[in-house]
N, C-alpha and C positions, 0 to 999 in steps of 0.2 A: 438558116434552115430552108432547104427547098422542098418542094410538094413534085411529086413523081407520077407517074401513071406508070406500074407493071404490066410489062408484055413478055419479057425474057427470061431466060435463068438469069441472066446476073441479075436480075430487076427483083429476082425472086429472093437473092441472097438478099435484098434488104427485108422482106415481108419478114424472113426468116428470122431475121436481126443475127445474121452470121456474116457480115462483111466485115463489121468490129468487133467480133464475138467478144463477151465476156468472163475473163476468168478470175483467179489470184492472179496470173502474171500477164495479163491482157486486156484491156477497158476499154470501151467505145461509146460512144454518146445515140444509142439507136434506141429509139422508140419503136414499140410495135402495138401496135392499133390491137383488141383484139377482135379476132372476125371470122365465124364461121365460114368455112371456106367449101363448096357444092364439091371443085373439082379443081385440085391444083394445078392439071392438067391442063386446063385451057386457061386463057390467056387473063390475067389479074385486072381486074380494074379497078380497085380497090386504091384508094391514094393513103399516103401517110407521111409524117416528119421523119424526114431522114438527114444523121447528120453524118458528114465525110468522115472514113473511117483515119486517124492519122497514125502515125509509125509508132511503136509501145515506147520508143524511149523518146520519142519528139515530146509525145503528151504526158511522160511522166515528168520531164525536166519543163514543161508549161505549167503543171501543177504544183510542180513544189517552188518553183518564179514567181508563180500566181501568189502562192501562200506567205512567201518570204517577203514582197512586197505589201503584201494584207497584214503584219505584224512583223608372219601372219601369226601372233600369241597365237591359245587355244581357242578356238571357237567352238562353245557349246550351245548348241539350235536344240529346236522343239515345234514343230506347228503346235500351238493350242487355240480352241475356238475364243473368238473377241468376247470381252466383256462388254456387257454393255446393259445399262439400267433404265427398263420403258419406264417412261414415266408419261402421267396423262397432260393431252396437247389441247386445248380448246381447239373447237370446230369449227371457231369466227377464224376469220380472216386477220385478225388483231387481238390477239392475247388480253384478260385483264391487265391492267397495268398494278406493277407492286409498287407499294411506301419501299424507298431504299432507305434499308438499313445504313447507319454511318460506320458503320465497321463492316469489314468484305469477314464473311463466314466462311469457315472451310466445309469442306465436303465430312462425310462422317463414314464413309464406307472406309472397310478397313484398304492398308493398301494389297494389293495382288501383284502376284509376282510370275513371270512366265515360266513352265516348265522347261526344263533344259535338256537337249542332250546331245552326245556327240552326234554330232554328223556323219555321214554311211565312211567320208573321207573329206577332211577339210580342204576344199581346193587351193592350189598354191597359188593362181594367178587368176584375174579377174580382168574382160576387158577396159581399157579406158575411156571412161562413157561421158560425154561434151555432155553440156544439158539441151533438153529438148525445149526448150522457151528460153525466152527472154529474160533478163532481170527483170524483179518484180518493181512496180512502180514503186508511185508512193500512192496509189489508191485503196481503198480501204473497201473494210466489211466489218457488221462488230457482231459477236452473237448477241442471242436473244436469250432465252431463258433457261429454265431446268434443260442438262445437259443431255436425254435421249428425246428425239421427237417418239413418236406415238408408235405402236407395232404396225407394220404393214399391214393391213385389212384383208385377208383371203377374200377371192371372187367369192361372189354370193350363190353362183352356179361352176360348177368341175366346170373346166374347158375343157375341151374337145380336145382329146388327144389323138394326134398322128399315130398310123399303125408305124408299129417298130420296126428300126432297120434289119435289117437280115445281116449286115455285115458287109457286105457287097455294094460298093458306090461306084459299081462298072466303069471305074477311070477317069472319075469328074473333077475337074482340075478346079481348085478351090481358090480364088485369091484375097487375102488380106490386105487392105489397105491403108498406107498409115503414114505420117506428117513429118521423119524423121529416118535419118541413117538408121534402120532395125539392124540388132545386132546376131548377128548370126552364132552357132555355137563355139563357146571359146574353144582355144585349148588347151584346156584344163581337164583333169579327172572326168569331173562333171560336163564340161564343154563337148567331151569325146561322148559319155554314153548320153550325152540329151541328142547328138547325131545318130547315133546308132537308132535311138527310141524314135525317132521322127522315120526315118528309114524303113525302122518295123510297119509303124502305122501305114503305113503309105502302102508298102508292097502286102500286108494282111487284109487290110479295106479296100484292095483297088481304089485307091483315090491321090492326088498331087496335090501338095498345098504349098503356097509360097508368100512370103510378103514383100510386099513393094511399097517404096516412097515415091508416091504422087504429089510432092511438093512440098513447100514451108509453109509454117506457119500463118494460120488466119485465111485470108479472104481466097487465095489462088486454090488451096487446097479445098474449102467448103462449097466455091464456085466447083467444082471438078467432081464434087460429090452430087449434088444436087440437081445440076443438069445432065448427069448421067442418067441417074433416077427418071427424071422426068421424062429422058427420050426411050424410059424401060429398058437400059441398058447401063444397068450398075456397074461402076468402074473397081468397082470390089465386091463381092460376095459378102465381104466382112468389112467394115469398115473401122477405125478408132477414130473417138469425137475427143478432146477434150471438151470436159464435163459443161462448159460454157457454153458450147455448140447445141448439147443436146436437145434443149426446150426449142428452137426454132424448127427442128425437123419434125419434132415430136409435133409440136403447135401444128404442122401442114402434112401430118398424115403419111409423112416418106419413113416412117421407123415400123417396123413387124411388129408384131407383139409374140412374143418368144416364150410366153407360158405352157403353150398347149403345145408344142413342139415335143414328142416322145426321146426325142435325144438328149434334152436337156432337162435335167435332174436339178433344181435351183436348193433342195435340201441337202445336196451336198459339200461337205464344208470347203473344200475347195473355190467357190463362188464367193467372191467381195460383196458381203451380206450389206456395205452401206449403198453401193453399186448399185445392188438390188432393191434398194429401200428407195433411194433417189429416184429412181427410174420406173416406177411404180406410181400406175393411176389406175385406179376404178379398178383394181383385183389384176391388171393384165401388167407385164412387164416388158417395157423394151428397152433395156441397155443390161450387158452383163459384163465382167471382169474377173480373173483369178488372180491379178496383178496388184503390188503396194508400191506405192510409191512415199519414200519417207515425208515428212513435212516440218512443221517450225521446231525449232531448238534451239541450243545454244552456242555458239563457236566459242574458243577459248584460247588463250596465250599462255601456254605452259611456262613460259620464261618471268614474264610480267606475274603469275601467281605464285610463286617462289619468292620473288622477290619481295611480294607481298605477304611474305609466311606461311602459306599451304604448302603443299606438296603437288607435285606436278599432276597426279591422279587427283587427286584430292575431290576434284569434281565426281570422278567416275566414282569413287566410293559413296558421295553423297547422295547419290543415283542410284547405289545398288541397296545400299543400308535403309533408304524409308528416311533419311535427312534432309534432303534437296526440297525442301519449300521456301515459301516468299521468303520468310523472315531468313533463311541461312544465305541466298539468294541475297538479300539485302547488305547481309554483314560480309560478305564477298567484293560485295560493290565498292561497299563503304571502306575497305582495307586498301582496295586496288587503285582508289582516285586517292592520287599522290601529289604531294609538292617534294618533288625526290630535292631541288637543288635549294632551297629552304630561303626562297626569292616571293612567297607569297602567292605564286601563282602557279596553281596544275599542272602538272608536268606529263602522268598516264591519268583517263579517267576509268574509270568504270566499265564503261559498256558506250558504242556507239551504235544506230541504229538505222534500219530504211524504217520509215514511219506508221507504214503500209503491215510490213511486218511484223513489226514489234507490238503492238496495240490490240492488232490480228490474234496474234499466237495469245499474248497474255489473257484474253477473253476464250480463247475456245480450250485451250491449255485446262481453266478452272470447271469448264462444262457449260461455258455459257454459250448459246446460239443466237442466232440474228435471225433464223427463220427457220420453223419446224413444219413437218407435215405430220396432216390427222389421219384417220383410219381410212378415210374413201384417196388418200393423197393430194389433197390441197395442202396449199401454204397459209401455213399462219404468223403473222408477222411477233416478232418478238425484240426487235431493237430497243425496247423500251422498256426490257426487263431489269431488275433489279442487279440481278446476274451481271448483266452487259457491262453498265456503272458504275457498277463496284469494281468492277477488273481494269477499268477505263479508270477510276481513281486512284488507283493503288500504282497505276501502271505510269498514270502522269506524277506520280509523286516522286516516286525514284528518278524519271525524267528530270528534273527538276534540279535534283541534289549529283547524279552519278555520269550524269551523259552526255557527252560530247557533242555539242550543236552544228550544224552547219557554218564553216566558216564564212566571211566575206568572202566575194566574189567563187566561190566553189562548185564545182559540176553541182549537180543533182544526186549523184550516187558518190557521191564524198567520202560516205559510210565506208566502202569495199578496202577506196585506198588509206583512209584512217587505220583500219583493221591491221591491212597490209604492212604499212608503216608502225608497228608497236607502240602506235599512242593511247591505245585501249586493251584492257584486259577481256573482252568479251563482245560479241555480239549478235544480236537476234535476230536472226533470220532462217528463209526457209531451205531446207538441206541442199539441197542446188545450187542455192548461192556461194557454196565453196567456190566453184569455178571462175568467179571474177575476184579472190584476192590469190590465189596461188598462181598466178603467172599467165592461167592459159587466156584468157579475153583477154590481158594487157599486161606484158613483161614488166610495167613498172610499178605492178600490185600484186610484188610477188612476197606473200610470207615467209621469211626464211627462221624461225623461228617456230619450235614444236608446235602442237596445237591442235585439239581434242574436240569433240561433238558431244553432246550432253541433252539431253529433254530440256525442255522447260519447266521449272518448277512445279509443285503444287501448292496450294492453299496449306498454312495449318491443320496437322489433322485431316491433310486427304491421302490422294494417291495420285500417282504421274498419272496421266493422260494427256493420248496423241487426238489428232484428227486429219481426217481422209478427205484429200479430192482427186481420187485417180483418175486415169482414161480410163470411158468407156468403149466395149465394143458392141457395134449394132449391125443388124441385117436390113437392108434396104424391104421395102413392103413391095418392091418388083415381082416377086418369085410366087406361086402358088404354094399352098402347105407342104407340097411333095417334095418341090426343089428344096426350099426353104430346110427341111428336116432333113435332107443328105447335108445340105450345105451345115449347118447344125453338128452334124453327127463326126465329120471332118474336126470343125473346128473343138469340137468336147475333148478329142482326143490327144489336138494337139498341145494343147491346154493341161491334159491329165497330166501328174505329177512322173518324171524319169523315175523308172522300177530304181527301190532300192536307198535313193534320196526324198526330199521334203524341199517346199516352197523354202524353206529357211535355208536349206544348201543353195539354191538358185537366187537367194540375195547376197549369200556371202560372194558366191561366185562374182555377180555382176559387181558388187561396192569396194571388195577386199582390197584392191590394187588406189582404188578413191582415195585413201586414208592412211597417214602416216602412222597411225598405232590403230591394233588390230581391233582395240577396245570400241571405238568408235562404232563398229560394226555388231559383234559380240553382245555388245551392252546397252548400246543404246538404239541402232537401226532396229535388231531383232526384238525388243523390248518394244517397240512402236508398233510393230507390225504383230506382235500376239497380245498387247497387253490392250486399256482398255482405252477406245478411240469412239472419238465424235464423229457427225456425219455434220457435211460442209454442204449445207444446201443452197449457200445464195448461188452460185454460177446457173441454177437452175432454175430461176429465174430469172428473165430478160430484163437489163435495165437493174436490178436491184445494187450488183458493185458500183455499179455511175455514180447512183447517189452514195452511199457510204463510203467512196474514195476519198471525196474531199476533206472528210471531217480527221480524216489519218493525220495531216501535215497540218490541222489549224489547230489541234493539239497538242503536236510535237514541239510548233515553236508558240505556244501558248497565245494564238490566236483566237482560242475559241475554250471555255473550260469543258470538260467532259460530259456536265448534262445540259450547259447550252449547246453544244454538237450533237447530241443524242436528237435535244428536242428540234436541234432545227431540219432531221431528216423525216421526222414521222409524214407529212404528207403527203410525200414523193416515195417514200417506201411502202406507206400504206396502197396508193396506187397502183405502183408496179406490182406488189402481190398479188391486189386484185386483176390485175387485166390479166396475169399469167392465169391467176385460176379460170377467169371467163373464157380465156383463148380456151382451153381444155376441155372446158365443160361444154363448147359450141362443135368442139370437134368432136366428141363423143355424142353428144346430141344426132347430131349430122351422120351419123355412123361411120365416121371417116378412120378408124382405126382398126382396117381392116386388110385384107391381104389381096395382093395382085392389083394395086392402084392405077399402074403403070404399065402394064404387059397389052 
């Protein structure tokens, strides 16, 4: 650990704790002090622990060392609005703690099922989209309790609304900023009129909008944000954070608050309502998105379930029928871990897994959270819910009987080529992770062998549920209200959905080509994206995934049982909630969340 004195932007990326930012597919060991800040502007002298950010696959394969050493068919679309169930959040900082029950309880809502329908035109071809991060380590997070945090708290006073645009943004050239090859419009149906729509807006508003990749992943591209800001010369008008970034900007005052901006309607259902909830403090909001990005589920080996007596669909039915819970989920497992050559020992098992992942999904999957927010938008810590525990014991129990361990001497992500190689009928992880068994990160983890996407089960007697951690998009607090709401007015538009198609035609578009059967998409992507989803709020807190990474791998290879991993993060979890809410509460204090910091 070294002690620093800040004087720079880079110096400042550690205040931020964005030099290792942390997300699901990114960890870093940074502390951040919290500390009202007069004027980020002038030069820091504030010291703090800071620890060297290291490469995401150095420190996922040091973690799990650590640990192993320590023990196109039819596509029928439909936007429908999300389901989602407030339920009441304590106000502390630290939820009461519950008696766990020794049986995990199902949910009791009935299940819900997305409206369908055809799409304007199914598109025939979708680009080929690399993923935008990393594999996921093997760090963790586990939720906390009852599955919705608390409703967003309306301001206590109307904000100030910008007078409305006229139409007219006399030629202001808009640019969006973002971490990643942005994919321009396919050429597809849909690929052609979302050009044509972007053309209109442009030449009817007088205005140019373009996006640019200002770098990779993590520290290069958050440096480049930030000391833009600070020199009041934002390198994007618009910028995209993954959700890990966000709290560090937020903490130092460089995010707008984009409630009172007359261009932006946030009751419109178009806006990613968890986006919204996340990014929300004291009634004002700064991060917005109309984008989904899929999350945990299930891979599968259509050849291996056959073999095993199902049918190649079989899953996708279980998915669509209201069948797909633990207990079927179980007798799946239990069919598919084989002694095919009748020598005594395992031949395909079950399911093999990142640790990170699996543990991950199985708790947020049931509704359980790791940390919620209350009505004013603090955190309330929840890892020590009943919820949590119970998902974490059910989840090690199959571990136990179905799942294929890390061999001697084996990478860290052993999981992908396990997969790859047809020694497993299944396995859990998040949608992204296709791209490291099909060939493209490593031709010798290449699946040849059919092979399906599926949700994650539910509880007996519930219903599927996803959960969300998209990118967000934010306006630097550079700009006065005026700029700020053209820039605003630009970006709503280009955003608004192509005349004539749906958000759901614009996921078929981008996935379709992703996925060897069309079902994957159809059934399971678009069922994620309308049906009913949690809100993932650790990355928005700094420091909160550091601590519940480790405990992912000391229960995988049963180094640690599921409630002495729970109990041994509350300390350190309880703390990181607290300093994130005192950072907030000292900047709001300080009236630092407000417009034109930097100009």
């Amino acid at each position: 650990m070294k002690k620093r004195s800040l004087g720079t932007a880079s110096a400042l990326m550690l205040v931020l704790g964005l030099a290792g930012c942390t997300n699901s597919k990114s960890t870093s060991d940074v502390t951040t002090e919290a500390t009202a800040q007069a004027d980020v502007s002038t030069e820091a002298t504030t010291t703090l622990e800071e620890t060297t950010t290291q490469e995401k696959t150095a420190e996922v394969k040091e973690t799990n060392e650590a640990t192993d050493e320590a023990t196109s068919e039819d596509v029928t679309t439909e936007d429908t609005t999300e389901n989602e169930t407030p339920l009441p959040t304590d106000t502390s900082e630290d939820a009461p703690t519950e008696e766990v029950p020794t049986t995990v309880s199902g949910q009791t809502e009935e299940a819900t099922e997305a409206a369908t329908q055809e799409p304007t035109e199914a598109p025939t071809e979708a680009p080929t989209e690399a993923p935008t991060e990393a594999p996921t380590e093997a760090p963790t997070e586990a939720p906390t309790e009852a599955p919705t945090q608390a409703p967003t708290q309306a301001p206590t006073e109307a904000p100030t609304q910008t007078p409305a645009i006229n139409g007219d943004l006399n030629w202001r050239d808009v640019s969006i900023v973002v971490f990643y090859d942005w994919e321009e419009p396919s050429n597809t149906k849909y690929g052609k009129a979302r050009a044509a729509y972007l053309d209109k807006i442009q030449n009817d508003h007088k205005f140019t909008i373009h996006v640019e990749n200002i770098g990779g992943w993590g520290e290069s591209y958050t440096t480049q944000i930030t000391s833009s800001i600070m020199a009041g010369q934002p390198i994007g008008q618009v910028a995209e954070l993954d959700s890990g970034w966000v709290a560090g900007l937020m903490n130092s005052k460089m995010l707008a608050p984009l409630d009172n901006l007359s261009a932006l309607n946030f009751a419109d259902p178009k806006w990613n309502r968890n986006v919204y909830e996340a990014t929300t403090f004291n009634g004002h909001v700064y991060g917005m998105s109309t984008t989904f990005e899929p999350r945990g589920g299930i891979f599968f080996n259509k050849r291996l379930l056959q073999e095993a007596g199902y049918g190649a669909d079989d899953l996708y039915e279980f998915q669509k029928n209201g069948t797909w819970t633990w207990s079927k989920f179980e007798e799946v497992l239990r069919a598919c871990t084989r002694d095919v050559d009748g020598n005594g020992s395992i031949d395909t098992w079950g399911m093999v897994n990142n640790a990170y992942s699996y543990y991950k999904i199985a708790a947020l999957s049931c509704g359980a959270q790791f940390v919620t927010k209350d009505g004013s938008g603090h955190f309330v810590n929840q890892t020590n819910s009943a919820q949590v525990l119970n998902a974490f014991n059910w989840a090690d129990d199959l571990r136990k009987k179905y799942a294929l361990l890390k061999p001697a001497g084996a990478d860290w992500d052993y999981y992908y080529g396990c997969f790859a190689n047809g020694q497993t009928a299944m396995m859990v992880a998040e949608e992204y992770e296709k791209y490291y068994f099909t060939g493209k990160a490593d031709p010798d983890r290449d699946l040849k062998d059919a092979w399906g996407f599926v949700m994650f089960p539910c509880p007996d007697g519930g219903q599927l549920a996803s959960y969300t951690n998209d990118y967000v998009m934010v306006i630097p607090s550079s700009y006065d209200v005026t700029e700020a709401n053209e820039i605003a007015y630009a970006f709503n538009l280009f955003t608004d959905p192509v005349p004539g198609y749906t958000y759901n035609d614009a996921l078929v578009d981008k996935y379709a080509s992703q996925y060897p059967d069309s079902k994957a998409v159809s059934e399971t992507l678009i069922r994620m994206r309308n049906g009913v989803n949690f809100n993932y709020f650790n990355p928005y807190v700094i420091g909160l995934e550091d601590v519940l990474n480790p405990i992912y791998d000391a229960m995988y290879v049963g180094a640690k049982t599921p409630a002495a991993a729970v109990k041994s993060i509350q300390s350190s979890a309880k703390t990181r909630i607290k300093e994130q809410n005192a950072t907030l509460d000292a900047a709001e204090a300080a009236k630092q969340f407000t417009w034109n910091q930097y100009k």
